[in-house]
C-alpha positions, 0 to 999 in steps of 0.5 A: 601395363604395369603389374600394379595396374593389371592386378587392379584391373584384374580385381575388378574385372574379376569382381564384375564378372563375379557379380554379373554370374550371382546376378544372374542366379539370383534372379528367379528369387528377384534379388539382387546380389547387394540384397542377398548380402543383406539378408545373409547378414541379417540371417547369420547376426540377427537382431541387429541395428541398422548402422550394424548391418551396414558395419558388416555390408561390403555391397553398401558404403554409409548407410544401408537403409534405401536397401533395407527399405526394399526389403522391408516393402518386400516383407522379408525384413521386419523392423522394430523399436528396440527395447533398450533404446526407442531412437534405435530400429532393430532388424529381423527376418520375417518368415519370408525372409527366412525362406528367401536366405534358405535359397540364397544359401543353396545359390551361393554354395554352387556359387563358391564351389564353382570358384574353389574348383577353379581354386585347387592347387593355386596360391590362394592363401598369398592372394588373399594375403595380398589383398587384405593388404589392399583393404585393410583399415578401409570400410569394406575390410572393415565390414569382412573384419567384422564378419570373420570376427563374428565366425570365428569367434576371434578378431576378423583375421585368421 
């Protein structure tokens, strides 16, 4: 097998693998992980515009709203008219919602700290340079550009 190809696989595999553990913990909330991410998103950058919310989504391409949809069916996202422009829907959490991120912060922070355990003395920093190389200019690190953009304070790149 050639490098290239095992670290493709590796990725994916190691995302897969990802997924199914947050998944599982996710759970007892009955969320899925595409979900979480959008509350989180909605959490950290609200009020926000549809098409917004899917520019910072990873788990999504295009547009976000059958995921929206769910959410708003199940009363932890509320959308309006916005007040600038009536043809654009602006997101919020509702207070059920806010409760629900509250959670999936805790089941997130266990979640990171299992992996970064695994992390200690290990290269991370080249591997994470390397995989900026990967997703660069495409939607998916275009969506992380914004939301390290938005922590930050700077351009998406420490």
């Amino acid at each position: 097998m050639k490098s290239a190809e095992e670290l493709r696989y590796l990725v994916l595999a190691a995302q897969r693998e990802g997924s199914r553990t947050l998944s599982e913990v996710l759970k007892p909330l009955g969320l899925t992980s595409s979900q979480s991410e959008v509350l989180r998103v909605l959490y950290d950058h609200e009020p926000m515009s549809l098409i917004e919310l899917g520019n910072m989504l990873v788990c999504e391409t295009g547009s976000p709203s059958r995921l929206v949809n769910r959410l708003i069916a199940a009363d932890l996202i509320a959308q309006e008219a916005s007040k600038v422009d009536a043809r654009k829907v602006v997101l919020t959490l509702t207070p059920e919602g806010k409760e629900k991120v509250q959670k999936i912060v805790e089941i997130e922070e266990k979640f990171y700290a299992s992996i970064e355990s695994m992390l200690i003395g290990k290269p991370v920093q080249e591997l994470i340079d390397l995989l900026w190389m990967q997703v660069k200019g495409k939607p998916s690190g275009n969506a992380l550009e914004l939301r390290k953009a938005s922590e930050n304070g700077g351009d998406g790149r420490d």
